[in-house]
C-alpha positions, 0 to 999 in steps of 0.5 A: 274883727279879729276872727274875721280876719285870722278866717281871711287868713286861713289858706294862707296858714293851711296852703292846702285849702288853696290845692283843694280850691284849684283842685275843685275848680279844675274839676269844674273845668273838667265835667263840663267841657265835653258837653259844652257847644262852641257858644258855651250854652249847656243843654239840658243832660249837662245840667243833669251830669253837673248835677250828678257830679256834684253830689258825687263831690258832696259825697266824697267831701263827707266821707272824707271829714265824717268817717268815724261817725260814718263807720260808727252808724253803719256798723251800728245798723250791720250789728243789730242784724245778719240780714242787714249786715249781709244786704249793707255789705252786698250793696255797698260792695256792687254798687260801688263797684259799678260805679268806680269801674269806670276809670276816670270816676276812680280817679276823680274820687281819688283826687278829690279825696286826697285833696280833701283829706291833705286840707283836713291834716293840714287844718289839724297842723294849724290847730283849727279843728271845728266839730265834724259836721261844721267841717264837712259843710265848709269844706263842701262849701269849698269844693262847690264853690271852686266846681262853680268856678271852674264852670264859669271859667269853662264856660268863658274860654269856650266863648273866647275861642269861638266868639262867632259860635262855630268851631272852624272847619276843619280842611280834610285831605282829598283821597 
């Protein structure tokens, strides 16, 4: 009883887990809401897109709570050969950067990441530090319950602002 309720109690001692829990539900708000119909129906590419963007969020969750353990295997498997070392590096360095050329990837990773690591210092400050892997399944658990937050909050505020299923037309000026 008395470690369910100091559980209940976390995000108010750590206020960060509150920041990493709008920042995930804002993030939800924001991959979905492009893709959305005035009816809030997704089709099927959203779904795919969602599906990507949490991956990338589960992604940057575990990079942010297991760096060392990480850095310790990755480094592990460059030292045992030069070819491997050079492939890693090649990879890691073409493919990622691709992928966060696009500036709007950079910044999601960014915030996410951020948010992500003010909530594990602030667990820190409070003393409450499980083994890393415990860490990086609540605090995925977290960010993927606040994107599902964020999409069903997405999704009802399309409803409202359309209730009839169509976007008013918009009047244009006669040349």
């Amino acid at each position: 009883m008395k470690s369910t309720l100091r559980l209940l109690l976390l995000p108010f001692q750590a206020p960060m887990l509150l920041l990493l829990i709008a920042v995930s539900t804002y993030l939800g708000m924001h991959w979905i809401l492009p893709m959305q119909d005035p009816q809030g129906h997704l089709p099927v590419m959203a779904h795919l897109v969602w599906s990507a963007e949490m991956l990338q969020a589960l992604a940057v969750v575990v990079v942010c709570t297991m760096p060392d353990l990480l850095l310790r295997q990755v480094s592990t498997m460059m030292s045992s050969s030069r070819v491997i070392s050079l492939v890693v590096t090649l990879l890691l360095v073409t493919i990622l950067g691709l992928y966060l050329l696009h500036g709007s990837v950079l910044v999601v990773v960014l915030i996410l990441a951020s948010s992500v690591l003010l909530a594990r210092l602030d667990l820190v400050r409070i003393r409450v530090v499980p083994p890393p892997l415990v860490l990086a399944l609540a605090l995925s658990l977290v960010v993927l319950a606040g994107a599902s937050a964020g999409l069903m909050i997405a999704g009802h505020l399309a409803q409202r602002a359309y209730p009839l299923g169509e976007p008013p037309a918009v009047a244009r000026p006669e040349r």
